[in-house]
C-alpha positions as a Markdown table, in Angstrom:
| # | Residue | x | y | z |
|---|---|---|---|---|
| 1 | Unk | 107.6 | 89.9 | 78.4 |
| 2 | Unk | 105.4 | 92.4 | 76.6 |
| 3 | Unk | 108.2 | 94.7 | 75.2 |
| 4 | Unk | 110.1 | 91.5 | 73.7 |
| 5 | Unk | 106.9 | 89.8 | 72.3 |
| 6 | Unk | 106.1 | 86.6 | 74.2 |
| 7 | Unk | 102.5 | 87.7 | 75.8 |
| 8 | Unk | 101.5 | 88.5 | 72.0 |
| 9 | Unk | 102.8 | 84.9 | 70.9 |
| 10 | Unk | 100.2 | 82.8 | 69.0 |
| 11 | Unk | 101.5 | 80.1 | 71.3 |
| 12 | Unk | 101.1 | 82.2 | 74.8 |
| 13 | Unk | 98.8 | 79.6 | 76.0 |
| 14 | Unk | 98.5 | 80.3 | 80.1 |
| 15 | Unk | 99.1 | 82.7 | 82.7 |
| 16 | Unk | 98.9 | 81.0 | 86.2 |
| 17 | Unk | 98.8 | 82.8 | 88.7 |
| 18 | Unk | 98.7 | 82.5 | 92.7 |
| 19 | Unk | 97.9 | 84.6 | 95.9 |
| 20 | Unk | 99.5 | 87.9 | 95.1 |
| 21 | Unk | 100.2 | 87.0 | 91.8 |
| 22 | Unk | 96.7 | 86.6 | 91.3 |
| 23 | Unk | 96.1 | 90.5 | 91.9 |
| 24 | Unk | 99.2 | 90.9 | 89.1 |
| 25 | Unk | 97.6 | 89.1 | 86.6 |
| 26 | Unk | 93.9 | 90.2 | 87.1 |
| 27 | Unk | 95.9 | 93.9 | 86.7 |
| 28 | Unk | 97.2 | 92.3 | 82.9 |
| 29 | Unk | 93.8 | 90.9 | 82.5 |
| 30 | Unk | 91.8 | 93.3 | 82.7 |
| 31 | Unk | 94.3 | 96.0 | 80.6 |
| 32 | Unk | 94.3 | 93.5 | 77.8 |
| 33 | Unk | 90.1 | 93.3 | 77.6 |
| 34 | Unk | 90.4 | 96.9 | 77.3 |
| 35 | Unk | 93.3 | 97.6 | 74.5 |
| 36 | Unk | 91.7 | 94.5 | 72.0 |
| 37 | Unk | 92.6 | 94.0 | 69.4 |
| 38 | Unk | 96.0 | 95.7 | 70.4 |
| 39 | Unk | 96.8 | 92.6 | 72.9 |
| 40 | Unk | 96.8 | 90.6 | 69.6 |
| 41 | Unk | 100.8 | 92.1 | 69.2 |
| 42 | Unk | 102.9 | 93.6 | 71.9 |
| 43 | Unk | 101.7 | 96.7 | 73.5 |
| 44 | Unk | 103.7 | 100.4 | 73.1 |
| 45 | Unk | 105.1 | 100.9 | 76.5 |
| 46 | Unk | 103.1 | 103.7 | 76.8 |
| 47 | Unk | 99.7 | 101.7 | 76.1 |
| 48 | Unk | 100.8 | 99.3 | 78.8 |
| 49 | Unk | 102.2 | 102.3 | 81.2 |
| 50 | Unk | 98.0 | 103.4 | 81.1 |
| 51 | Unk | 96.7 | 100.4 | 80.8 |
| 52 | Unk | 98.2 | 97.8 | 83.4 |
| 53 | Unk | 101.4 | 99.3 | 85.3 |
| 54 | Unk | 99.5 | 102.4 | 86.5 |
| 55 | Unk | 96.3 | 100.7 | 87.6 |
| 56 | Unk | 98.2 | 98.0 | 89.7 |
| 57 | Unk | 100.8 | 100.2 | 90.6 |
| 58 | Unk | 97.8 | 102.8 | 92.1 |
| 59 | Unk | 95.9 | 99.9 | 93.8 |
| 60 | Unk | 99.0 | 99.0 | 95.6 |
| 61 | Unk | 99.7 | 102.3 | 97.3 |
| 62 | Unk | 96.9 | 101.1 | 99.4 |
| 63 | Unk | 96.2 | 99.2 | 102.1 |
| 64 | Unk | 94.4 | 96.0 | 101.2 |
| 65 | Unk | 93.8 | 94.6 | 104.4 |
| 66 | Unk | 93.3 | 96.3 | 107.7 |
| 67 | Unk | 89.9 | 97.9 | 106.1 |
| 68 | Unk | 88.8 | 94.0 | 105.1 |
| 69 | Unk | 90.0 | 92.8 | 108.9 |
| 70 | Unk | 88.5 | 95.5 | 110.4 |
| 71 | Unk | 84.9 | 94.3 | 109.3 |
| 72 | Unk | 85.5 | 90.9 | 110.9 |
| 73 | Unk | 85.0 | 93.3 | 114.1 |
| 74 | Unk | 81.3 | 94.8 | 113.7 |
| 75 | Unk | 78.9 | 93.4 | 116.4 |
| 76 | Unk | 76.6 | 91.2 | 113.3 |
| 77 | Unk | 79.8 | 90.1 | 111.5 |
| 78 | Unk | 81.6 | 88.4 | 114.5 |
| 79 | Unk | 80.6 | 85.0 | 113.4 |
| 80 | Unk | 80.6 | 85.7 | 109.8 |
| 81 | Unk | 84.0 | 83.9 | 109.5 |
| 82 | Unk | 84.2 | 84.8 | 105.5 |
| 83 | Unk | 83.3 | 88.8 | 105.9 |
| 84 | Unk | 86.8 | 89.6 | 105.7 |
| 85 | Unk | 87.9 | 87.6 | 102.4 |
| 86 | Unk | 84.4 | 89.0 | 101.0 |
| 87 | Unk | 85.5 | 92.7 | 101.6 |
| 88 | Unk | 89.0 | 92.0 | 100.3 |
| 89 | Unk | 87.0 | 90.5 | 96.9 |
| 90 | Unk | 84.6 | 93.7 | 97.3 |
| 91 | Unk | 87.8 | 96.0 | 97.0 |
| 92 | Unk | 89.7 | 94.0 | 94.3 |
| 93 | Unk | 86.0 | 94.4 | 92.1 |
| 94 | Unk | 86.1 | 98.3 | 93.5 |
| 95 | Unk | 89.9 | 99.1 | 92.5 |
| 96 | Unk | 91.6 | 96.5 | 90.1 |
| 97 | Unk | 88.7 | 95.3 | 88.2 |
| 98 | Unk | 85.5 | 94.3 | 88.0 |
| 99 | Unk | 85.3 | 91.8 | 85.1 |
| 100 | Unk | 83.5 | 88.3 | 85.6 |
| 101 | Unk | 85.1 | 85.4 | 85.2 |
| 102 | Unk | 83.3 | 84.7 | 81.6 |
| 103 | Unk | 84.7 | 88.2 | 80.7 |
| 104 | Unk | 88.5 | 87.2 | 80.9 |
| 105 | Unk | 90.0 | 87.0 | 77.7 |
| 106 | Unk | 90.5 | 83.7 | 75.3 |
| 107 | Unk | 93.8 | 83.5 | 75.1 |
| 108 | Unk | 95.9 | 83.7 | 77.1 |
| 109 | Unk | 93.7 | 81.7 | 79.5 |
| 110 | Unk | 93.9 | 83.1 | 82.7 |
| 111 | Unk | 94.1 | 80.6 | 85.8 |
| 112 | Unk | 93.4 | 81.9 | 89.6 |
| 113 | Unk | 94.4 | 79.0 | 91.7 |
| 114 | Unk | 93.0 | 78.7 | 95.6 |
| 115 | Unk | 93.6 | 75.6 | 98.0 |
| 116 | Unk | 90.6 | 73.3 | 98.6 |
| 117 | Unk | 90.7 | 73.5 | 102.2 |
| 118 | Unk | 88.4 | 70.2 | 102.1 |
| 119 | Unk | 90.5 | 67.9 | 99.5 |
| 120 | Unk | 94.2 | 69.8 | 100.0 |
| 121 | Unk | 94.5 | 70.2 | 96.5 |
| 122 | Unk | 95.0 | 72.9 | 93.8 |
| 123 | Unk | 91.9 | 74.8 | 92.8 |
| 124 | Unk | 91.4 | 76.8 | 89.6 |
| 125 | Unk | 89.2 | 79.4 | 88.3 |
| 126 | Unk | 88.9 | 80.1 | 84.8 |
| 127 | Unk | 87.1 | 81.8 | 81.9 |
| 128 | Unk | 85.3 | 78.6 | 81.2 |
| 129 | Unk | 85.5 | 76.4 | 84.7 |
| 130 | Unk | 86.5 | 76.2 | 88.0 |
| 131 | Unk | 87.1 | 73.6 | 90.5 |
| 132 | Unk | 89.7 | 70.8 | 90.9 |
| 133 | Unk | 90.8 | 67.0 | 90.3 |
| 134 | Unk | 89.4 | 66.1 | 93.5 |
| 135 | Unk | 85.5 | 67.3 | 93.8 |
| 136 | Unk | 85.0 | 67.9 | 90.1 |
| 137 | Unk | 84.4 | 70.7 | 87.7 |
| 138 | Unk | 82.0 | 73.2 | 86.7 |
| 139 | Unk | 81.3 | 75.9 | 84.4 |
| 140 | Unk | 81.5 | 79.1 | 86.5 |
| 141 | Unk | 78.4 | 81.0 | 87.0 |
| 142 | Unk | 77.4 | 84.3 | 84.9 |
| 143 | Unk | 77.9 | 86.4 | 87.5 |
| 144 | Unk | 81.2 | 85.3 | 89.2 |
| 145 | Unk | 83.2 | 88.1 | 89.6 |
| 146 | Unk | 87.3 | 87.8 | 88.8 |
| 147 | Unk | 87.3 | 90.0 | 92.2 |
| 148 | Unk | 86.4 | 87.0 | 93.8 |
| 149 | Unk | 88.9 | 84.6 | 92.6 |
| 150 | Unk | 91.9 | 87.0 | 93.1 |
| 151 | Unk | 90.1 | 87.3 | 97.1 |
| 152 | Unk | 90.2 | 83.3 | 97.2 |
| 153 | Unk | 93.6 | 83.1 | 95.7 |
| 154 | Unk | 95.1 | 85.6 | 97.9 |
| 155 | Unk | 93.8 | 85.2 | 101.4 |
| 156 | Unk | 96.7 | 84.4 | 103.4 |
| 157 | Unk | 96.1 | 82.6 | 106.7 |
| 158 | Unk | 95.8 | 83.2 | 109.5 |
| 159 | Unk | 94.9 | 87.2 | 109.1 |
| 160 | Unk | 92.2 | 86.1 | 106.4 |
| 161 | Unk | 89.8 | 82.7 | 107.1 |
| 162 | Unk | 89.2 | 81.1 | 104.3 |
| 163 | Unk | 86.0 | 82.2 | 101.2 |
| 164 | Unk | 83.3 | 80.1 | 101.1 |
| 165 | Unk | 81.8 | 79.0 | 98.0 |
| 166 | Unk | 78.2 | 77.8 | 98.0 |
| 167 | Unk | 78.7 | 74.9 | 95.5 |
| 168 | Unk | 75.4 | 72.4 | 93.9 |
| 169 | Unk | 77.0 | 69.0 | 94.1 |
| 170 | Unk | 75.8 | 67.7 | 91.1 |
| 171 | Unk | 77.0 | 70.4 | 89.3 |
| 172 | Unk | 80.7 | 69.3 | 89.6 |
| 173 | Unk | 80.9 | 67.2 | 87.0 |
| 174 | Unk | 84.2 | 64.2 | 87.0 |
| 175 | Unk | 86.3 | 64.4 | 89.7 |
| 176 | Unk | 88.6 | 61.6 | 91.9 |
| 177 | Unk | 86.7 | 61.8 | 95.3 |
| 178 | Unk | 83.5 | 59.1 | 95.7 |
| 179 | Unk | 80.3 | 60.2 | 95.5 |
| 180 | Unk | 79.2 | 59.9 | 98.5 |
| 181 | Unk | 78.2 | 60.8 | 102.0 |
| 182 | Unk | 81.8 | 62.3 | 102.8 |
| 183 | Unk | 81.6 | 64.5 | 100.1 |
| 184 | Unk | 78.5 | 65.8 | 100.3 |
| 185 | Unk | 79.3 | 67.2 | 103.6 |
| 186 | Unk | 82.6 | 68.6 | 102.3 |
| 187 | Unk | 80.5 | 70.6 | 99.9 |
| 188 | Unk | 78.0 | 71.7 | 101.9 |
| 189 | Unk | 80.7 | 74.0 | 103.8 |
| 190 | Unk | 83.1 | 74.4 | 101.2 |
| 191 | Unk | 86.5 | 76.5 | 101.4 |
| 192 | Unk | 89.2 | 78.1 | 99.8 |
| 193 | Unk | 92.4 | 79.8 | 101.1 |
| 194 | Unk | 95.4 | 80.9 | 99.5 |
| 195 | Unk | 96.7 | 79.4 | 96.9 |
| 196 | Unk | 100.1 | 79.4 | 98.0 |
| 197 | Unk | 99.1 | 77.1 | 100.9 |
| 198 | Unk | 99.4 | 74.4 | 98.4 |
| 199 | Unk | 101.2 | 75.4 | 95.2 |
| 200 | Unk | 103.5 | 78.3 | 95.9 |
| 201 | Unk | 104.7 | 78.6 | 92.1 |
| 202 | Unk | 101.1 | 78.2 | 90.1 |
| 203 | Unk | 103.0 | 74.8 | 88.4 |
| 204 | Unk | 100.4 | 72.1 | 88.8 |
| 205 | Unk | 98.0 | 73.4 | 86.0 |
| 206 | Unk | 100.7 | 74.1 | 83.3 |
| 207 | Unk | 103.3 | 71.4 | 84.2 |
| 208 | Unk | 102.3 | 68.5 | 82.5 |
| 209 | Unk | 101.6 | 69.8 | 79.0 |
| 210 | Unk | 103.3 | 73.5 | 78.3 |
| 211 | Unk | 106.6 | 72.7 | 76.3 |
| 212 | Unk | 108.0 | 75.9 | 77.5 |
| 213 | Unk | 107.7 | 77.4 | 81.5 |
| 214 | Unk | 108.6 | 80.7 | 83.1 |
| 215 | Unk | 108.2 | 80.9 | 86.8 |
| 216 | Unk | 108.3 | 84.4 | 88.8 |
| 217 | Unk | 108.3 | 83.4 | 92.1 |
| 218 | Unk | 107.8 | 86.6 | 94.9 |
| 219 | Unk | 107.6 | 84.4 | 97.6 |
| 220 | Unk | 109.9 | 85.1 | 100.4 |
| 221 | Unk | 112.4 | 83.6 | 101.6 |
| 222 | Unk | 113.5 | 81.3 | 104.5 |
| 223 | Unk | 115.2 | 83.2 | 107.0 |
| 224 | Unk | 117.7 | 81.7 | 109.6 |
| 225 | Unk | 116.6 | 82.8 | 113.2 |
| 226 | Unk | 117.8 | 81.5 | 116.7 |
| 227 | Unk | 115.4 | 79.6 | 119.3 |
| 228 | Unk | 112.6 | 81.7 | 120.4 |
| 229 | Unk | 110.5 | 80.2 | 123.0 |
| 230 | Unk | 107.4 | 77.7 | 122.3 |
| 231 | Unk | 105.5 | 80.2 | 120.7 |
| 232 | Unk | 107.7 | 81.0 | 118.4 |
| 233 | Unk | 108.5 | 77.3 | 117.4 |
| 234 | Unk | 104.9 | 76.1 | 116.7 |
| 235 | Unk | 104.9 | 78.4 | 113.3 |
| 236 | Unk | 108.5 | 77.8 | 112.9 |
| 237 | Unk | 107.4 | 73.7 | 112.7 |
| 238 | Unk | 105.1 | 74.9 | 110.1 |
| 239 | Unk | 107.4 | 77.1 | 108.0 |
| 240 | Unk | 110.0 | 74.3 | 107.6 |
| 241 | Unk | 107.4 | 72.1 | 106.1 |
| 242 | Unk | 106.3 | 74.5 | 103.8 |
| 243 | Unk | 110.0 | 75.2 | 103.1 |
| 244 | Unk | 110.5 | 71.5 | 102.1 |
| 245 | Unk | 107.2 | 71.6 | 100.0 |
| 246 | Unk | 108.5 | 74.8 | 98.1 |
| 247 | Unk | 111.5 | 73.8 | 97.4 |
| 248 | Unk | 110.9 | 70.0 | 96.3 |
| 249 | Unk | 108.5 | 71.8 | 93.9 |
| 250 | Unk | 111.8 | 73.9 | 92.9 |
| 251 | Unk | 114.0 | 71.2 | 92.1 |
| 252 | Unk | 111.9 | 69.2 | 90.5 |
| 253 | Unk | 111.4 | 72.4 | 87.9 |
| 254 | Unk | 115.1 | 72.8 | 87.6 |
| 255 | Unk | 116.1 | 69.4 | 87.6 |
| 256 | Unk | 113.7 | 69.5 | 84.9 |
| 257 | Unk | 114.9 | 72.3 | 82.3 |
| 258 | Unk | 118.3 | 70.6 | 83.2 |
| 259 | Unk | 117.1 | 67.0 | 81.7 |
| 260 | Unk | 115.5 | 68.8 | 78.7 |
| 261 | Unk | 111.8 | 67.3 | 79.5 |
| 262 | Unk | 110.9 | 71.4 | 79.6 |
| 263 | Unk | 111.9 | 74.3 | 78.3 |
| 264 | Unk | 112.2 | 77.8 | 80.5 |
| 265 | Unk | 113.5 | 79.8 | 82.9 |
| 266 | Unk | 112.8 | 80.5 | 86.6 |
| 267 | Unk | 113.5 | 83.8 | 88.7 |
| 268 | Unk | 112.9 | 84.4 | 92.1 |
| 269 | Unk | 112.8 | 87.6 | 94.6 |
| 270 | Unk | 115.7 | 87.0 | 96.2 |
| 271 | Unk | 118.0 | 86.3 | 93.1 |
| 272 | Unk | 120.1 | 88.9 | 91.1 |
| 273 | Unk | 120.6 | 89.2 | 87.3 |
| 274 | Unk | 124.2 | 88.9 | 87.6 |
| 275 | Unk | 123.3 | 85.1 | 88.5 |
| 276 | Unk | 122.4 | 85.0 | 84.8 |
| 277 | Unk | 125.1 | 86.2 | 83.4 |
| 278 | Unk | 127.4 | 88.5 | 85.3 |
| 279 | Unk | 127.5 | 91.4 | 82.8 |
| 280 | Unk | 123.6 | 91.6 | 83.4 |
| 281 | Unk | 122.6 | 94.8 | 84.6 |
| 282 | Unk | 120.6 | 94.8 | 88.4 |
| 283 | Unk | 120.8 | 95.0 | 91.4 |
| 284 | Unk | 123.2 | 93.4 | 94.1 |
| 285 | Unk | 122.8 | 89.8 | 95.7 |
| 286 | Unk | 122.8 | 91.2 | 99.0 |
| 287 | Unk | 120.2 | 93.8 | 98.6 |
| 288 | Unk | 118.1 | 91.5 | 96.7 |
| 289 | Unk | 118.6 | 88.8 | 99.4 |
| 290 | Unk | 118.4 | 90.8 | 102.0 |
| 291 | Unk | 116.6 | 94.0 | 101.6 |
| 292 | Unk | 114.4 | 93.3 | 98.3 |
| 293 | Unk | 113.0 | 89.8 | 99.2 |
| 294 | Unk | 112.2 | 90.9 | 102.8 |
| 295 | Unk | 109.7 | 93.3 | 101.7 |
| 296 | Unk | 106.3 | 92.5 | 103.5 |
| 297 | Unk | 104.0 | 90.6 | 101.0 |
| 298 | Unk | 100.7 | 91.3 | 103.3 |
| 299 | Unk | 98.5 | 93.4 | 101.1 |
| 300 | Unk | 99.8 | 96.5 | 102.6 |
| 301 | Unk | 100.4 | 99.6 | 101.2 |
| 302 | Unk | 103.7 | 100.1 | 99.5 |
| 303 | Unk | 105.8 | 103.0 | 98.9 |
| 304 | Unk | 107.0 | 104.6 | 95.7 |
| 305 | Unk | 110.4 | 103.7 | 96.6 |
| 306 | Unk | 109.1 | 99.8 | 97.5 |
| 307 | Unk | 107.1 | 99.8 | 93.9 |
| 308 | Unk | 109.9 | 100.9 | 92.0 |
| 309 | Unk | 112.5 | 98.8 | 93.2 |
| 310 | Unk | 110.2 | 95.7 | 92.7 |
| 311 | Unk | 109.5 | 96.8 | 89.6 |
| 312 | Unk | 113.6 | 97.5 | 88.3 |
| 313 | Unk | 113.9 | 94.1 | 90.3 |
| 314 | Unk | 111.4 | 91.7 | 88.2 |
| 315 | Unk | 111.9 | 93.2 | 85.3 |
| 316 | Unk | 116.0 | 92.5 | 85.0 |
| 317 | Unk | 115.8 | 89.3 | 87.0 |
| 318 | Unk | 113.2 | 88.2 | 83.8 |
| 319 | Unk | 114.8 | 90.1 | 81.2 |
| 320 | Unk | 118.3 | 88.1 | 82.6 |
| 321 | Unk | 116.6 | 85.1 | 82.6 |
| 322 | Unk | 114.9 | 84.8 | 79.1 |
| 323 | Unk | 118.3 | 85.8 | 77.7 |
| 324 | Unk | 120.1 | 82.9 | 79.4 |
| 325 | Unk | 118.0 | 80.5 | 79.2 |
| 326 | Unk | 115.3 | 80.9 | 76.7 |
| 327 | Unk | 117.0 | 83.1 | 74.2 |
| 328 | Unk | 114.7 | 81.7 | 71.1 |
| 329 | Unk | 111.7 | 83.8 | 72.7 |
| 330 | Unk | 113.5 | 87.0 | 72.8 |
| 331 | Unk | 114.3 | 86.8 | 69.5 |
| 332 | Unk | 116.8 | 89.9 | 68.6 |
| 333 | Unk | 114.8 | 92.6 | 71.2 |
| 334 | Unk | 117.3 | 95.3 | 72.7 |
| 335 | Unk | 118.2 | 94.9 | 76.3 |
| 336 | Unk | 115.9 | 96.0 | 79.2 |
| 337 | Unk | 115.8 | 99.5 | 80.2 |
| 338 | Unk | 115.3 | 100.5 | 83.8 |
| 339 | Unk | 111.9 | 100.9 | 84.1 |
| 340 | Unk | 112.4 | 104.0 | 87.1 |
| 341 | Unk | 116.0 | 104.9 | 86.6 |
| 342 | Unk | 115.6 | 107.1 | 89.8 |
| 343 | Unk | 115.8 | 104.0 | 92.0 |
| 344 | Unk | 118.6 | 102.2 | 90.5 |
| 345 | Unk | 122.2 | 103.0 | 90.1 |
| 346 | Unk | 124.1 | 105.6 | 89.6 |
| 347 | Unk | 121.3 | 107.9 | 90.2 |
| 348 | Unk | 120.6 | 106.2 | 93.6 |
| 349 | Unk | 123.2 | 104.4 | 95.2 |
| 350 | Unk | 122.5 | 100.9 | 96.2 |
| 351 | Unk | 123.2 | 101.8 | 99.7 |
| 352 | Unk | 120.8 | 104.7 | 99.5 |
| 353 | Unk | 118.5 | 102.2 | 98.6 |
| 354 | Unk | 118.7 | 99.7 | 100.9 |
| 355 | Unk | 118.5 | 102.8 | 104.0 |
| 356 | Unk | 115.3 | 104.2 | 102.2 |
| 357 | Unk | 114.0 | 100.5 | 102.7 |
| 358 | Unk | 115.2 | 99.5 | 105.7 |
| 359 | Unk | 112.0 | 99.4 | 107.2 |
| 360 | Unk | 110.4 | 97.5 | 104.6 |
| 361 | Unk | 110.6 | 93.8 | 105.8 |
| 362 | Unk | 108.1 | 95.3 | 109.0 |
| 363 | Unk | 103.9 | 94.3 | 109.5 |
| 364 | Unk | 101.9 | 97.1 | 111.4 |
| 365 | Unk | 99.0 | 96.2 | 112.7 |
| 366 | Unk | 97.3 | 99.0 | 111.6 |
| 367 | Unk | 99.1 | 98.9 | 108.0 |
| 368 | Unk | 100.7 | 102.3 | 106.4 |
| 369 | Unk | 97.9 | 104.0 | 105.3 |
């Protein structure tokens, strides 16, 4: 989207962005506050090589989680349910950025979306406010940290409990819910998990008045799997719920480029270019389906090999889609190059690929280092 000019578009209006999405665009974020007035046109790849690839590419070879769990387990944090989620924000501000909220840049606005544990609804953090429909809005404070947000907006249940945020109730200005008793004590112990719990995509906030829409949707996918036991059905219960909430949310999107309302495109993990247009360069549906879209998405370290592939992965699947669908924005910008050419055919088969990540689908406890 850089290299064919839509993030330097007058008209770029919003990046929205959701659980680990949220650490992506804090990565884009806080490269563009640092190559201005460069973000006003598209950046030379090897501006945005320094600037965002190798930042976010660097914080992921690390384990983002077992250090924050781990702190959950000292004697005096035991029943300091939001230690874990704190440390997670604590290493975001340490290794992806430390920029406040009022910091972000003015255009494109950048929106972190968490889920009101209290109201089940969408909630957004943003250069200039933060809250949602349901308890009102605020200006956020001086010091709120973007670290934060991404923390919120990430915190996947039930390995992270929710962030709390100490909120003044007449500071929330608007909002649905009645002033009253009830929400008084919602505020009072106020939470926020991830953002996926409610909005998988980021689509409520830009919906309902973006003429055009791109969706990148890493979330993984529904896998079949025979009975289990009770223990294994209680989640399962769960899953297929979310799984009708995801994809009602998908089809309403498509149905929607379909009847013209919106312009766009959408591509997903486990989809291939070819989908697009079969002379698309990518990789294969099965290894996207079944190898690429399997990879863990628990803040755990990944691998060269994992990065790289991800990386070849988006970046056909959205140069494919753009070119199908929203060919306008591309304007006459050559076709995508592999971005790591040593992870993609012919120099690595795709069945060399698919052994070297063969184990990439698996959680460890302790995480990979």
């Amino acid at each position: 989207m850089n290299e064919v000019g839509i993030l330097a578009r007058d008209d770029f209006r919003t990046v929205a962005a959701v659980s680990g999405g949220s650490i992506a665009a804090a990565g884009l974020a806080a490269g563009m506050t640092r190559v201005v007035p460069a973000a006003a046109r598209p950046l030379p790849v090897d501006a945005w090589e320094r600037e965002v690839a190798a930042p976010l590419r660097e914080f992921t070879r690390g384990d983002a989680r077992t250090g924050p769990l781990l702190k959950r387990l000292i004697p005096w944090n035991l029943w300091r349910s939001e230690t874990s989620v704190e440390a997670l924000a604590a290493r975001c501000s340490k290794e992806l950025t430390a920029l406040r909220l009022i910091e972000l840049p003015a255009r494109p606005a950048f929106l972190f979306l968490a889920t009101d544990m209290a109201y089940g609804v969408s909630w957004a953090f943003t250069r200039e406010w933060m809250g949602d429909y349901q308890v009102g809005y605020m200006p956020p404070p001086p010091d709120f940290p973007v670290a934060r947000a991404v923390a919120a907006s990430a915190c996947f249940p039930p390995l992270f409990d929710p962030m709390r945020l100490r909120l003044d109730p007449a500071a929330l200005k608007g909002g649905a819910a009645p002033r009253d008793a009830a929400r008084e004590e919602c505020l009072s112990d106020f939470r926020l998990t991830d953002g996926g719990d409610y909005d998988n995509m980021g689509l409520e906030p830009i919906w309902k008045d973006h003429t055009t829409v791109l969706v990148s949707d890493a979330g993984g996918l529904f896998t079949q799997q025979s009975d289990r036991g009770l223990l294994w059905r209680v989640p399962r219960y769960q899953a297929i719920q979310e799984r009708q909430a995801r994809g009602l949310r998908k089809r309403w999107l498509i149905a929607s480029f379909a009847a013209g309302s919106i312009e766009g495109t959408y591509w997903g993990v486990g989809g291939a270019a070819a989908h697009y247009d079969p002379a698309s360069p990518g990789y294969s549906a099965a290894l996207a389906r079944e190898v690429i879209a399997e990879i863990r998405t628990d803040l755990d370290a990944f691998s060269d090999a994992e990065a790289c592939v991800l990386e070849n992965h988006g970046y056909l699947l959205a140069d494919a889609a753009l070119r199908r669908h929203v060919p306008t924005l591309i304007a006459d910008a050559p076709a995508a190059a592999v971005p790591h050419p040593q992870w993609f055919p012919p120099e690595r088969s795709q069945e060399a690929i698919r052994e070297a990540l063969a184990g990439s689908g698996k959680r460890k406890t302790w995480g990979r280092g």
